[in-house]
C-alpha positions as CSV (number, residue, x, y, z in Angstrom):
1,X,-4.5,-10.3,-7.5
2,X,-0.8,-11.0,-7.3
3,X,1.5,-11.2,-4.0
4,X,2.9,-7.7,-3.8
5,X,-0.6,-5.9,-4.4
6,X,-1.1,-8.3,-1.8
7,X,1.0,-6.9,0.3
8,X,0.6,-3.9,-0.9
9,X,-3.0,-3.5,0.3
10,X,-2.4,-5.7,3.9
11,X,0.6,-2.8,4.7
12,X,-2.1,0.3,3.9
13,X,-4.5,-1.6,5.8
14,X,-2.9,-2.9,8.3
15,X,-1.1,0.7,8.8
16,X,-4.3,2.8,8.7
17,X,-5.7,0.9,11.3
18,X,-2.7,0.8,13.4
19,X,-2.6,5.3,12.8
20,X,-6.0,5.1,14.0
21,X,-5.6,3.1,17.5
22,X,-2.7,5.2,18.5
23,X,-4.0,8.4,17.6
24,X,-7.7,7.0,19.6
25,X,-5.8,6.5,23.3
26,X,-6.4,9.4,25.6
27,X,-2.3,8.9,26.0
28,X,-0.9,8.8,22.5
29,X,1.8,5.9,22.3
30,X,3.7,8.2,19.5
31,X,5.9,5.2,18.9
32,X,3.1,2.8,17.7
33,X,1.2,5.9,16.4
34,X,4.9,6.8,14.2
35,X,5.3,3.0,13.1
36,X,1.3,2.7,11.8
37,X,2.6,6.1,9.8
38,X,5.7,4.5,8.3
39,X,3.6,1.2,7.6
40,X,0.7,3.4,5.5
41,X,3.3,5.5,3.6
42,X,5.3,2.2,3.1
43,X,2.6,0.6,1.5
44,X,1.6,3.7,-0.7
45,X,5.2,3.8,-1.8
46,X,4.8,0.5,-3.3
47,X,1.9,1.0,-4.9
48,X,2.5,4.0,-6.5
49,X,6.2,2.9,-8.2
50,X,4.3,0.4,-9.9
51,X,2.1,3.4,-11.8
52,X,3.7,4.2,-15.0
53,X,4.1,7.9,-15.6
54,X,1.6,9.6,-18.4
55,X,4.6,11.8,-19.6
56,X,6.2,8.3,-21.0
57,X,3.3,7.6,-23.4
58,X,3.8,11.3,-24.7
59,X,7.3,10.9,-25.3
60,X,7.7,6.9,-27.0
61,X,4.8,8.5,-29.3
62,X,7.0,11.8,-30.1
63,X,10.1,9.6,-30.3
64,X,8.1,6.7,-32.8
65,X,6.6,9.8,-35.1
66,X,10.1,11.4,-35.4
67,X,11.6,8.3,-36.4
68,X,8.9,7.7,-39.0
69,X,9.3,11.2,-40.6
70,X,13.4,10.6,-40.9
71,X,12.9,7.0,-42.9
């Protein structure tokens, strides 16, 4: 597992958990609960750039048969 899955996976955590003990109070903090938010969406973010699209496959196979039907 590399650093930035890593990371990746501690901010998701980390933020989750964080979420969790804000929303558990009887009085909400909606400060900490807003910051455990940002740090579980922050961490999604990340993760999800590094998923390439299915729609790209589709199109460098179009694009490869095209150019083997010109030659």
């Amino acid at each position: 597992m590399n650093i930035s899955r890593l990371i990746n996976f501690i901010c998701i955590v980390v933020g989750g958990a964080v979420a969790f003990y804000a929303q558990a109070q009887q009085e909400q903090n909606t400060y900490i609960l807003m910051g455990g938010i940002v740090l579980l969406v922050f961490g999604i973010y990340r993760t999800s750039r590094n998923i390439p699209s299915k729609f790209d496959k589709e199109e460098a196979s179009f694009i490869k048969t095209e150019r083997e039907d010109e030659v």
